[in-house]
C-alpha positions in Angstrom: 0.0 0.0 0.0 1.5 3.5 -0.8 2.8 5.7 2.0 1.0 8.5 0.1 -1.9 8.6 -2.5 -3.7 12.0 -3.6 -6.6 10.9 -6.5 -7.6 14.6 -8.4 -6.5 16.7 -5.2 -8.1 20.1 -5.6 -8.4 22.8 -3.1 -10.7 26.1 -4.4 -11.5 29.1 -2.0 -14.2 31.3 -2.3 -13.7 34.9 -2.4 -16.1 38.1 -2.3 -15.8 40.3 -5.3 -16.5 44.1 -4.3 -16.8 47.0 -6.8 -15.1 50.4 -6.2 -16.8 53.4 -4.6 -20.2 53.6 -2.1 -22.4 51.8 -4.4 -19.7 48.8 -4.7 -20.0 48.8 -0.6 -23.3 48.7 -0.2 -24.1 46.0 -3.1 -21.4 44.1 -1.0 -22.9 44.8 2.2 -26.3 43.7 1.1 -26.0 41.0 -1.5 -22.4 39.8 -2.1 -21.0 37.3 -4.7 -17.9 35.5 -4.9 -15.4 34.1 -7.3 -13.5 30.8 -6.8 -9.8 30.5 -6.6 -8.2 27.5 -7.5 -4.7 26.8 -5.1 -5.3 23.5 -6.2 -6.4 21.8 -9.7 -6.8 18.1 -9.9 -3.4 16.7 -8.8 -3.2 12.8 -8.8 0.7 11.2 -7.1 1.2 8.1 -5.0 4.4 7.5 -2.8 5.7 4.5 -1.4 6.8 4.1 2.1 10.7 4.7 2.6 10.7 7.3 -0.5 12.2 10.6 -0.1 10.7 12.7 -2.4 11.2 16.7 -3.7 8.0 19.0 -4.3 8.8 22.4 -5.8 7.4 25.2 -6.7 7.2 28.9 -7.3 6.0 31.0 -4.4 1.9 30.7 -4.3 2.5 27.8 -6.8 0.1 25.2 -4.5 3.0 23.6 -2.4 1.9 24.5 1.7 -2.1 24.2 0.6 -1.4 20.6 -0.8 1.1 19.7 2.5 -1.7 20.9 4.3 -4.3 19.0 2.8 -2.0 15.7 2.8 -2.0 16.5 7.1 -5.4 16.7 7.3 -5.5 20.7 8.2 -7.7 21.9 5.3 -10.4 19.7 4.0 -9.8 19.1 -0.1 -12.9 20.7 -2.2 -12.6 17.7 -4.6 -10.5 14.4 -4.7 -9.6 11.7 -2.8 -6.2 11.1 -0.1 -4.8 8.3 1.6 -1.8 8.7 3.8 -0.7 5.9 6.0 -3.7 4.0 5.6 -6.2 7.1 6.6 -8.1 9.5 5.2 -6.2 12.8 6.6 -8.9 15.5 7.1 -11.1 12.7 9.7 -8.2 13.7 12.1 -8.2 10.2 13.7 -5.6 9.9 16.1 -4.2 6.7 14.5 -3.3 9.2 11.9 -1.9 12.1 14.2 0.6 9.4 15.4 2.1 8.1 12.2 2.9 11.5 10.5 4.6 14.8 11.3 4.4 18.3 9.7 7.2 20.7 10.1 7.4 23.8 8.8 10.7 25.7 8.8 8.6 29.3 9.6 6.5 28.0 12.6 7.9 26.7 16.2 6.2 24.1 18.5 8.7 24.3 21.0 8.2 27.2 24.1 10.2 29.8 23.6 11.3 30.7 27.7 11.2 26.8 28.6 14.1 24.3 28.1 13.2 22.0 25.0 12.9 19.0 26.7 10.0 20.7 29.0 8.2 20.7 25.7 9.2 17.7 24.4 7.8 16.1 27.7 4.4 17.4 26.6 4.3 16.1 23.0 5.8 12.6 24.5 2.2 13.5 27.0 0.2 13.8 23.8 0.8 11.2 22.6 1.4 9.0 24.8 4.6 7.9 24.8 6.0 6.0 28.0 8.9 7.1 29.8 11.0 4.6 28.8 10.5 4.9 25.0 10.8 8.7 25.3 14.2 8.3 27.0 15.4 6.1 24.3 14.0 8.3 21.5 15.1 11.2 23.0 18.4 9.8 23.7 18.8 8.0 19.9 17.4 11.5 18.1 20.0 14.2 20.5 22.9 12.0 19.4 21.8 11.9 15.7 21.2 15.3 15.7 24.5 16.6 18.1 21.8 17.8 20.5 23.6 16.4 23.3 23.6 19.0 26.7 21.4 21.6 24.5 17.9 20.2 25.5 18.2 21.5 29.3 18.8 25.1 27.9 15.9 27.9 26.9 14.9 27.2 23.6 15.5 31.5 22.9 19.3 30.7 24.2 19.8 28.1 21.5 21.4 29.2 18.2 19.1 29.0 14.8 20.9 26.1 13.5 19.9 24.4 16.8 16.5 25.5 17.4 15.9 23.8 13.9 17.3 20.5 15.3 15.2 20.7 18.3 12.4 21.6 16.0 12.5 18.3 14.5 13.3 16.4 17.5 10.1 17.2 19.0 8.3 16.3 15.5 10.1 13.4 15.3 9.6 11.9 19.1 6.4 9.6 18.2 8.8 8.3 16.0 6.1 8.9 12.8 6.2 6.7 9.4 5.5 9.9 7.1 7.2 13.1 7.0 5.6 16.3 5.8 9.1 18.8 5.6 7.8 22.5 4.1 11.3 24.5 4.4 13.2 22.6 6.8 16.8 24.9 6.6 15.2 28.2 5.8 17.2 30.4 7.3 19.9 28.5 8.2 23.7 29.0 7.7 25.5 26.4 5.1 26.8 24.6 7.9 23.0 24.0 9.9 21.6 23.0 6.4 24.6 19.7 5.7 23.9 19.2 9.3 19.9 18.8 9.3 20.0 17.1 5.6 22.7 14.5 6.8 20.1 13.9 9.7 17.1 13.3 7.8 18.8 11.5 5.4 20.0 9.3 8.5 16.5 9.0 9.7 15.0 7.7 6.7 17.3 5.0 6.5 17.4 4.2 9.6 13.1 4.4 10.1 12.5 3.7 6.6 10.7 6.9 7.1 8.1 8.1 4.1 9.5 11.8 3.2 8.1 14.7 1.1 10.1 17.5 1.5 9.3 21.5 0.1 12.4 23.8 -0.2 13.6 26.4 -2.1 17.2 25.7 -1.6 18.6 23.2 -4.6 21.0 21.4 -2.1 18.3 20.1 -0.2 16.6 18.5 -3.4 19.5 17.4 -4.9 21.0 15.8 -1.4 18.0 14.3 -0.2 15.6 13.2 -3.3 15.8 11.1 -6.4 12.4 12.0 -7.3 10.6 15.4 -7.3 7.2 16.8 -7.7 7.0 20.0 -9.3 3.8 21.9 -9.2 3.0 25.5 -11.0 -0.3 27.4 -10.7 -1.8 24.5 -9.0 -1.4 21.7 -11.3 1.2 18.9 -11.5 3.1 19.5 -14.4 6.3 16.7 -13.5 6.5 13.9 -11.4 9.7 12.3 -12.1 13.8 11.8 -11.4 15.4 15.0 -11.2 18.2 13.5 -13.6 14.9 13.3 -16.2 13.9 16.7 -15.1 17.4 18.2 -16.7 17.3 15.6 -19.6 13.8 17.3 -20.4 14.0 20.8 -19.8 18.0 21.5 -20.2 18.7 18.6 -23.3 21.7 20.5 -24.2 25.6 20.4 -22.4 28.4 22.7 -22.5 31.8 22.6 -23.9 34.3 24.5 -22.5 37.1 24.4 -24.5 40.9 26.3 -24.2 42.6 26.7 -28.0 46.3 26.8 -28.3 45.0 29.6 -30.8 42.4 32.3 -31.4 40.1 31.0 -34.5 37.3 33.1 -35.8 33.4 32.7 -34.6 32.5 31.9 -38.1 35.5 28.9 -38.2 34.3 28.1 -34.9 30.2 28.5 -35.3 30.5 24.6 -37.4 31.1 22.8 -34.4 28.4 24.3 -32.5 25.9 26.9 -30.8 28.7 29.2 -29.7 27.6 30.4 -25.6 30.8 32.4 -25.2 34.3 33.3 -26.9 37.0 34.8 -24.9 40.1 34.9 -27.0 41.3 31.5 -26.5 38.3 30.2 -24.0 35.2 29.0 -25.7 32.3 27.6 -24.6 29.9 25.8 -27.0 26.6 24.5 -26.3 26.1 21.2 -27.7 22.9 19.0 -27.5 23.3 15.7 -25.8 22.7 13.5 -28.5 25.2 15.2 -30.9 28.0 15.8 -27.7 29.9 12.9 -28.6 30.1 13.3 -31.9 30.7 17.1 -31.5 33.8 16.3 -29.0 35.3 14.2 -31.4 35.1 17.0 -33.8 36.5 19.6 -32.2 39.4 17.6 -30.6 40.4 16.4 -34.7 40.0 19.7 -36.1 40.8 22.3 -33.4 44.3 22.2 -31.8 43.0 21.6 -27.8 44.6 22.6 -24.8 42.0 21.6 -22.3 38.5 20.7 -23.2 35.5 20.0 -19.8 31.7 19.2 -20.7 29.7 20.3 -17.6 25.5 20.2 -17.4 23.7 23.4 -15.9 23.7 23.7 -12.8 20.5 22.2 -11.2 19.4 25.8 -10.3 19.4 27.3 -13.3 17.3 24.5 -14.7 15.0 24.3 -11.7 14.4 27.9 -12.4 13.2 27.9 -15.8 10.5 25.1 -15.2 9.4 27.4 -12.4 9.0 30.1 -14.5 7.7 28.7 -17.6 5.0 26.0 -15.9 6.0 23.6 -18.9 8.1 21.1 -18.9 8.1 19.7 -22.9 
């Protein structure tokens, strides 16, 4: 049975229209109407337990409203969801106990209190016994190099470790599905390798279901093999992010260093040319023709160095995001 399964997901809110001026108020005050927006439009994705999986997407794209939806915190206006054998939005607290939500702009933990004071009252709520919270506790501040900070104020711990206690309190019911949205926002370089080695540790270890939101490439391209990628409210990939490049960024590029300077037009037959500095050029080459292209200029051009590099993951994230289309 899959971890996660969303059938035509769609989420629409209703929203008063209200025309300018006195007359617009009082039509509004005595008879309004409304117009729908979609966050949402029929969505369908199934994920199996133990995958880690990306979902992207442009700011107001769809991304929190579907997390939200897959938690059980908004009730979907159309479409079906199963996640962990339950329909989210009944609440059941079968449910509760088998996933987690964490988002990298909210805190749980009490901000004047030591962490573990709070993580005493989620063990509470869900009642955990004292022994298993002791081990979790114990197995989840080593993994996360949390050792001696529990005792202290949460608003005397650093960012970076805030974060960690963050998701050791969303993580002490030990859950089988993970709902990430932003995990290392905010954090320095260092805090985000150290929270993405830790999940990454706790999905092996847990076989722990993952889908992660983030707007930082790293965490994608560390973390998930897969990614979801949603613009205006519709699915428009659902793939490897090695097929994602393949699709939207099918061509490579050729660096190449010439013993001499040759002219664009000489240098224009062995392909697109990106840039020509002197002696450094850099052509751009589709992938089907890169071998053969390679071959070419190596025979024909005299070659001091020659590198073939794809674009970076970034770049190519960012044009799907901007464009909506991925053909």
């Amino acid at each position: 049975m899959s971890a996660i399964l969303a059938e035509h997901l769609s989420k629409f809110y209703p929203v008063a229209v209200k025309d300018p001026g006195i007359k617009g108020t009082a039509q509004h005050f005595f008879r309004r109407t409304y117009r729908n927006i979609q966050a949402v439009q029929d969505i369908s994705f199934q994920i199996e337990p133990g995958e880690v999986v990306g979902f992207l997407g442009a700011n107001g794209a769809g991304k929190t409203t579907t997390l939200k939806m897959l938690t059980g915190l908004i009730h979907p206006s159309a479409g079906k969801i199963n996640v962990a054998g339950y329909i989210p939005f009944q609440r059941k607290s079968g449910f509760l106990k088998k996933i987690t939500l964490v988002m990298g702009q909210k805190q749980q933990l009490i901000w004047d209190l030591p962490a573990m004071d709070s993580l005493r009252i989620n063990a509470a709520v869900y009642g955990i016994s004292d022994r298993d919270f002791r081990h979790q506790v114990g197995e989840l501040s080593e993994m996360l190099s949390l050792d001696g900070k529990l005792t202290q104020p949460v608003r005397k711990l650093s960012l970076g470790e805030r974060m960690k206690a963050e998701l050791l309190a969303a993580l002490v019911h030990q859950p089988q599905v993970l709902f990430l949205d932003e995990p290392t926002l905010g954090l320095d370089v260092n805090a985000q390798v150290s929270v993405r080695e830790f999940l990454r540790e706790y999905n092996q270890r847990y076989q722990a279901t993952v889908l992660l939101t983030s707007h930082y490439m790293a965490d994608i391209t560390a973390l998930c093999q897969r990614v979801l990628v949603i613009h205006q409210g519709q699915l428009i990939y659902d793939g490897s992010l090695e097929g994602l490049v393949d699709r939207f960024a099918p061509c490579r590029e050729v660096e190449v260093e010439l013993a001499q300077v040759y002219s664009n037009d000489w240098l224009s037959k062995f392909g697109d040319i990106e840039t020509a500095d002197g002696r450094m050029v850099k052509f751009l080459v589709p992938q089907e023709a890169l071998t053969r292209t390679v071959a070419k200029i190596l025979s024909e051009l005299e070659v001091v160095d020659l590198a073939v590099t794809e674009p970076p993951i970034e770049e190519v994230i960012g044009r799907v995001l901007r464009s909506g289309a991925v053909a």
